[in-house]
Structures are given as C-alpha cells and as structure tokens.
C-alpha positions in Angstrom: 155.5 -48.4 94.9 152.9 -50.2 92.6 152.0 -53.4 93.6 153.5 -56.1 90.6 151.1 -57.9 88.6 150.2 -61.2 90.0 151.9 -64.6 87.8 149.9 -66.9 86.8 150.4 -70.7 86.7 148.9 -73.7 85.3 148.1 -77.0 87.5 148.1 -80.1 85.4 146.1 -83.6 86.8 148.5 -86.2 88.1 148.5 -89.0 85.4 147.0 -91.7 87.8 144.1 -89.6 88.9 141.9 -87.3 85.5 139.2 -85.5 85.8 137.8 -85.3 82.5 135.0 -82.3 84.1 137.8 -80.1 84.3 139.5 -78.5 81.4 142.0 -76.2 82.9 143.0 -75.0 86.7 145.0 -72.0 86.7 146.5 -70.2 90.0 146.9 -66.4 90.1 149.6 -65.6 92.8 150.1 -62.2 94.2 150.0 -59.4 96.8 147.7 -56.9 98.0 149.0 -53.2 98.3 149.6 -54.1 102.3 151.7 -57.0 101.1 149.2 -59.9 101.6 149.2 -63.0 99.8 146.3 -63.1 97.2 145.8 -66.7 95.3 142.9 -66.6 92.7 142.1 -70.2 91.7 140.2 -70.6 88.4 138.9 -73.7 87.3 136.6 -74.5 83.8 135.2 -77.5 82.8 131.4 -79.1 83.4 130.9 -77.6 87.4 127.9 -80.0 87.2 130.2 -82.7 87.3 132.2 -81.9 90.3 131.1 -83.0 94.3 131.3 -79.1 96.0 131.4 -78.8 99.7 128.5 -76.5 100.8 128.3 -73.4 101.7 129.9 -73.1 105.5 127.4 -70.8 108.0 130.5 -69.8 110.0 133.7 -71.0 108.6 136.1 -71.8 110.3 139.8 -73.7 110.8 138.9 -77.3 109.2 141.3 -80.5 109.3 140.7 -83.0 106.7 139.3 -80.3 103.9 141.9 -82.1 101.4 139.1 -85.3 101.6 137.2 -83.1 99.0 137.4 -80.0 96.7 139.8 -77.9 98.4 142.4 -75.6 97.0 146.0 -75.2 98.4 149.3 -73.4 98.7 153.1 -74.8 100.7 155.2 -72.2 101.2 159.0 -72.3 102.4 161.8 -70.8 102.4 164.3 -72.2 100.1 167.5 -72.2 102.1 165.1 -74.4 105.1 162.9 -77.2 105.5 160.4 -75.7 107.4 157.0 -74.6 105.4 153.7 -73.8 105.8 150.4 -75.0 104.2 147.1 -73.7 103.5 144.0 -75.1 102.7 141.0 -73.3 101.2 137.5 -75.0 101.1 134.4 -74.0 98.8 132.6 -74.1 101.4 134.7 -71.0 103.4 136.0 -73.3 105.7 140.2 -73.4 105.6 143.3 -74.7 107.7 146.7 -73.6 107.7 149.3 -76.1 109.0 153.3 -75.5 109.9 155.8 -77.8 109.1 159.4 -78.6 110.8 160.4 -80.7 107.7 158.3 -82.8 105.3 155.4 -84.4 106.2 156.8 -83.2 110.3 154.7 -81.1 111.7 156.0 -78.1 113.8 156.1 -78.1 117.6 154.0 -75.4 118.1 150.8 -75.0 115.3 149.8 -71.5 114.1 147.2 -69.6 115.7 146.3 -67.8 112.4 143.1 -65.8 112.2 141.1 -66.3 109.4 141.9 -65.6 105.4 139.4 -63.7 103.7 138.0 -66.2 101.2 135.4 -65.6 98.1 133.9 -68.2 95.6 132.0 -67.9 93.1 131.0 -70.5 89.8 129.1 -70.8 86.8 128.2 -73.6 85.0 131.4 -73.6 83.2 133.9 -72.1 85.3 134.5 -71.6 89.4 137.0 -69.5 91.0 138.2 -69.3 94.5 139.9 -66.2 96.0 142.3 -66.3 98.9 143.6 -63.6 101.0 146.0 -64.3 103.5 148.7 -62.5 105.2 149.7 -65.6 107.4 153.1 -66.4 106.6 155.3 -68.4 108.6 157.7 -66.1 111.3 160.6 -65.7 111.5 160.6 -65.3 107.6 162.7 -63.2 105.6 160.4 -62.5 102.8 163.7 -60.8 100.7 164.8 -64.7 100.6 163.9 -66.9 98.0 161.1 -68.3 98.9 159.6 -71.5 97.0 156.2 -72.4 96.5 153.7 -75.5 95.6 150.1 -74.8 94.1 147.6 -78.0 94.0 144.0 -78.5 94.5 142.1 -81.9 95.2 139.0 -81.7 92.7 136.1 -84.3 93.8 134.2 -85.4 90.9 129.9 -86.3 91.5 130.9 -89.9 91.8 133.7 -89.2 94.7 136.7 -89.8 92.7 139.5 -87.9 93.9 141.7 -86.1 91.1 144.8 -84.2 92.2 146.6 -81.1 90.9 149.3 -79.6 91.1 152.5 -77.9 89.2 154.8 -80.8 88.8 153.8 -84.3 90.1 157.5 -85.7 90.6 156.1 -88.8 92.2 154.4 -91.8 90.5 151.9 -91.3 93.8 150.3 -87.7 94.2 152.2 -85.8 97.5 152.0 -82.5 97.2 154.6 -81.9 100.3 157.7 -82.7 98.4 159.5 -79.6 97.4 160.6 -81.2 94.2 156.6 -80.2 92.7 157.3 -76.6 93.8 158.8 -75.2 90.9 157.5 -71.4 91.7 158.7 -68.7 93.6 156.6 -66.4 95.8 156.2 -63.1 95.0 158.8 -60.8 97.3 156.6 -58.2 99.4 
C-alpha cells in the first residue's frame, strides 16, 4: 500500500508573544513506508533574526530544550488522557516525555532511542525534519488519535515567541488538548 501524502498545517504566534522575524511556520505530518512518524517543520522569515541553538557534537535526550528554539509534537489518544511529547532542537539534541494526564507525568519515563533529526536553513527559510517511530505503548494506532504541533522560536534579543495550532488560553500551554485540533495520520 502507498504510503498517503503527509497534511500539512499552519502554526499561528500566540497573540501575547510575535515574532515579527517569522513570516509563516508550517508542519508537514506524516509516515515513512515502515510507518514512522515524519514531522517536517518549515519556518520563513529573517533567520538572521532568530537566537539558534548550536550545532550538538553528540545529541542527545535534552530537558529544558523548550528554553529556546525547539520544535514539538503531543500525541494522545483521544478516548485517554495519557500523551506523549517530543521535543526537537536545532542543535540535534531532543527529549520525548510521557504523560499520565495533563501536565502529570507518567510513572515510568520512556526509554526511547534516538529520532533521526535533519536541519537545514537559509537566510530566509529553516526547516527541521523529524523521524520518529516512538509512540507511546500500548496504543492502538486504528484509534483516533489527536495531536498538538507548536514550536518556541527565540528571537536574537531572547524573547520567547510561541506557536502552535490553536492557542485556547490567554497564557501559551501547549499541553491542553483543547489546541490539538489535528489528527495523526493512522499507520
């Protein structure tokens, strides 16, 4: 069977936090022919005037990526509470975190290995590929299966600007369920 065409959405600034460098952030969401997850980040505006994490010699699992650029993904099952969140960094580094409920983190914390990661950018445009075929177990991936695309984009004076699909909050939290309008892609 051909693997579907991947959906793409748009990320919108929450209204408290702009980032006038950036003109559009798009996420590309779909699977590899082995079923993997595959989330293509593409950002435009002036790269100039963003803060970007260098390059990482080894990355590896990182806590606290979300204090800069970093691109992310929650994923849960609709019918639970229970989700999983990655982060991707620039700089290679990532984290993937399991949740019991909101904000709760699970008992027992993945033990993932690592997503492949690529990044590229221009002066006008970056893009960020993850590859990941880490998704929570048990999961029933026939289910419907919500999902919450954001990214934290750190301007060259440290401001913090956050994205995401829906911001239903008047603070940015991208862990409420009511900002993940999508659905993930069935395997």
């Amino acid at each position: 069977m051909p693997t579907p065409p991947p959906l793409r959405f748009q990320l919108a600034p929450h209204p408290s936090t702009p980032c006038r460098a950036v003109h559009s952030l798009s996420v590309d969401v779909g699977r590899t022919a082995a079923g993997a997850l595959r989330l293509v980040y593409r950002l435009s505006g002036d790269v100039a005037a963003l803060r970007l994490p260098p390059a990482s010699d080894q990355p590896q699992p990182s806590d606290g990526l979300w204090r800069h650029t970093c691109f992310e993904a929650f994923i849960g099952p609709a019918s639970a509470t229970t989700y999983r969140e990655f982060n991707f960094s620039p700089s290679g580094d990532w984290a993937v975190y399991d949740f019991a409920q909101e904000r709760v983190r699970a008992d027992a914390p993945p033990a993932p290995a690592a997503p492949t990661l690529t990044f590229s950018q221009q002066a006008d445009a970056l893009t960020l590929t993850a590859v990941t075929p880490h998704l929570p177990t048990p999961w029933d991936e026939s289910a419907d299966t919500l999902l919450g695309l954001s990214a934290v984009i750190e301007s060259a004076d440290g401001q913090l600007s956050y994205w995401a699909l829906a911001h239903p909050r008047p603070q940015p939290d991208f862990h409420t369920r009511a900002g993940w309008p999508a659905r993930l892609p069935a395997a």
